[in-house]
N, C-alpha and C positions, 0 to 999 in steps of 0.2 A: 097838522095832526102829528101827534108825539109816536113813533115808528117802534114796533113792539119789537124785541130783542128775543130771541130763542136760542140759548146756550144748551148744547149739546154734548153731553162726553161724559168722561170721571177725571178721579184724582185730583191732583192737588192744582193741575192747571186751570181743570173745569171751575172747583170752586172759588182761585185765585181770580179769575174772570168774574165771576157772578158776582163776587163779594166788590170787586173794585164798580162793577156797574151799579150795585146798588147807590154809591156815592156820588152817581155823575147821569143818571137816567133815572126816570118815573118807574119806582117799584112794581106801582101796577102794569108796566109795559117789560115786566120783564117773566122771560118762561124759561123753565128749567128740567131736560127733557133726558136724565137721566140714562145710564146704558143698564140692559133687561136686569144683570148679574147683579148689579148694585143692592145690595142689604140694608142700605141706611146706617150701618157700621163703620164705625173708622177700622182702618188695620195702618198696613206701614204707610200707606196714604189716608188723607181723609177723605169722607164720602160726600160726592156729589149730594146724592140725596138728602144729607143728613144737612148739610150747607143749606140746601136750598128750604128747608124745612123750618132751620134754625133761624133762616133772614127772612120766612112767610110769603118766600117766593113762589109762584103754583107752579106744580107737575104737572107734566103732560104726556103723551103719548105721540109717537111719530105720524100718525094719521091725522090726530088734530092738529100736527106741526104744520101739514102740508096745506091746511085752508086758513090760514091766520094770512089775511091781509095784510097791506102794508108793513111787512115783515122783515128782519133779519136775521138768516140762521148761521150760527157760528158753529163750526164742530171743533172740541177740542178733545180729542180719542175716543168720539164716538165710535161704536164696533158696529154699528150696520150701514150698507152701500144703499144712499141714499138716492131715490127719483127725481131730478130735477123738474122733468116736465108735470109732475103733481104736485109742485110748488102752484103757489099764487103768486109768489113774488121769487123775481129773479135774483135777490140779493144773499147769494148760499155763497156762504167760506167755509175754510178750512186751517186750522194751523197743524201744520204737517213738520215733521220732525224726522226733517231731513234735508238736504241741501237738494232742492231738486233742481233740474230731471232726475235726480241720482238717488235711488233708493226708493221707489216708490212700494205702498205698500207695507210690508210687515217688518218685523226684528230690526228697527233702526237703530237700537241702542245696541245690536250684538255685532251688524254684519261689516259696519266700516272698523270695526277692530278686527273683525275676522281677516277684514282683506286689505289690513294696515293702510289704512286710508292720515291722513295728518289733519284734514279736519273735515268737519260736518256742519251742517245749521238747523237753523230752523226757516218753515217756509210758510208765508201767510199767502192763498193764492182763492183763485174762484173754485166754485166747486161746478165740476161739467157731470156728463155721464159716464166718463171714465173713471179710475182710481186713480185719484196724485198728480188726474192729469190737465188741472185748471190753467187758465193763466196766473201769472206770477202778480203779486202785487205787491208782496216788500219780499227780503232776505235779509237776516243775520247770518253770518258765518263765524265760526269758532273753532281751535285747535283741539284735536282729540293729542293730549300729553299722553308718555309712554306708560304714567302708572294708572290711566284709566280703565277700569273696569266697565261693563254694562250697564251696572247700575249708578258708576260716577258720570255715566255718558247720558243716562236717563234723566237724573238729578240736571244736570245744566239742560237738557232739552224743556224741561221745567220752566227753569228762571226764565227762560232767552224767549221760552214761545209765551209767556207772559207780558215779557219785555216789549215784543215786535207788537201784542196788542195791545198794550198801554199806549204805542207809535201810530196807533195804526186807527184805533177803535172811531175816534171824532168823523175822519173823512171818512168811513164806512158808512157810518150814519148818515153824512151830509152826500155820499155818491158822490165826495172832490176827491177823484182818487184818478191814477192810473196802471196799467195792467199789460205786460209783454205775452207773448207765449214763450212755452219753453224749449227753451233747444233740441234740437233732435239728436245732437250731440252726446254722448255720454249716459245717456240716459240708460235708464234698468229700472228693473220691479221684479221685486219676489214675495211670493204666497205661502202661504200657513204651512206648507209644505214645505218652503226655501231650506228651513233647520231641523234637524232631529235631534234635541236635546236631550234624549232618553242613552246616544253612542255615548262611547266611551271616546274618552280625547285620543289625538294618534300621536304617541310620541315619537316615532320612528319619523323625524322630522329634524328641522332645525330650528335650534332654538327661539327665533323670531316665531315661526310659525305654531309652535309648542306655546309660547306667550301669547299671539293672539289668538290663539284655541283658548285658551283658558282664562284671558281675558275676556274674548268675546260670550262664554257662556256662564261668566260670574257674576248673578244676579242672582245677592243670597236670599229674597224671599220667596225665588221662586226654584231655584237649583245653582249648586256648584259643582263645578267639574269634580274628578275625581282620580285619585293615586294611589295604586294598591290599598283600596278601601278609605282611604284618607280623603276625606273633603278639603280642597285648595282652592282660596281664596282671591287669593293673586302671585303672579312670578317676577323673578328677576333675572333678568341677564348677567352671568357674569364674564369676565374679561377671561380667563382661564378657557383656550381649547379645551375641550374634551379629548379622553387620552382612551378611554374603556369603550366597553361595550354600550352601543343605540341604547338610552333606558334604565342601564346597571347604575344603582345609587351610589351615590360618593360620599356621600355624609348624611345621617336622618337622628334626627333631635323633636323633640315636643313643637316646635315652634317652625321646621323649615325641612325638607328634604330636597340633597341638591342631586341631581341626574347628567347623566350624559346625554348630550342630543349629536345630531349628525354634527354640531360646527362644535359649539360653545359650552362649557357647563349652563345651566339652569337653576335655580334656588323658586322650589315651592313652596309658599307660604302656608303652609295646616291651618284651615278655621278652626278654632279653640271651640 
């Protein structure tokens, strides 16, 4: 009997998924279980729904999700913490987007720039009763580079948690797989609470940490930091101590304004 597939989540990972299963699994064994907020509209992602609509995949609802025998549930950024023991079938993943133990939970595209992290992954693992806190069944890892933003950090979490299920999807199916737990080592989680993106950046810092302030909260479809009224996009370090005042401008043009920070000058990039 041909094992019925239930994708779970939005954006462009969800539908990256749905769209590659259509080409390698029974259309009719596949379900597509959209997140509530989804409109069926594209925006700077495309829509789950709209995907699953356009390839005549059925919608479903997470209560019908939970009685579908012989089942596979995949979540790829689904927004609700789901019950495993209302499962029918033990077979619930996750692709999480982040290197775990490490980040589990919320902001993973903000919080390893926040806390000058070098690099991050993606994580394909089981899904238990906790949050992020399954066994592990593959890992990519990747370097977060100095001119990454949020949103350049979100974009590769894309590709790579794609990637790891294109690697991964066959032996999911067939149950040839294996699975460690996660270290207890290192590990963290933060909650919807972990960031307040509504502050204003602290510049009374230094330059590094002035960069990954404002790196960490440069995700221009949802906010960018901000510089005496100036929306800023991204920063740069420059080589030049700083000589003035914590903050006092050294130079401001259309295109950059550069600041004093406690070490190094700074050069802010203005969104046009």
């Amino acid at each position: 009997m041909t094992v019925t597939i239930i994708v779970a989540g939005k954006n462009d990972i969800a539908c990256n998924v749905l769209k590659y299963l259509t080409y390698i699994h029974d259309k009719n064994k596949i379900l597509a279980l959209p997140n509530e907020n989804d409109t069926g509209i594209d925006n700077w992602q495309h829509s789950f729904k709209k995907t699953a609509l356009e390839n005549n995949i059925k919608i479903i609802k997470l209560n019908e999700a939970y009685t579908i025998e012989n089942s596979i549930f995949l979540s790829c950024e689904f927004d609700k913490i789901i019950k495993p023991h209302l499962f029918t079938t033990n077979k619930l993943y996750n692709i999480h987007f982040s290197k775990l133990p490490q980040y589990k939970g919320m902001y993973t595209s903000c919080l390893p720039i926040l806390f000058n992290e070098k690099e991050t992954g993606v994580t394909l693992h089981e899904i238990d009763k906790g949050i992020d806190t399954g066994d592990i069944i593959d890992q990519i890892t990747f370097p977060i580079v100095s001119s990454d933003v949020a949103l350049d950090l979100y974009n590769k979490y894309t590709t790579y948690g794609f990637a790891i299920f294109v690697e991964n999807i066959n032996n999911l199916i067939s149950g040839n797989y294996t699975s460690y737990k996660q270290p207890i080592e290192n590990s963290s989680y933060y909650s919807i609470k972990s960031v307040d993106f509504t502050k204003d950046i602290n510049y009374r810092k230094t330059a590094c940490q002035i960069k990954n302030q404002i790196h960490a909260h440069s995700f221009i479809h949802y906010q960018l930091p901000r510089f005496n009224n100036h929306k800023i996009i991204r920063a740069e370090i420059l080589n030049n101590k700083s000589t003035g005042k914590v903050g006092e401008i050294v130079e401001e043009n259309k295109k950059y304004i550069i600041i004093n920070s406690i070490d190094y000058d700074i050069k802010l990039y203005v969104h046009e």
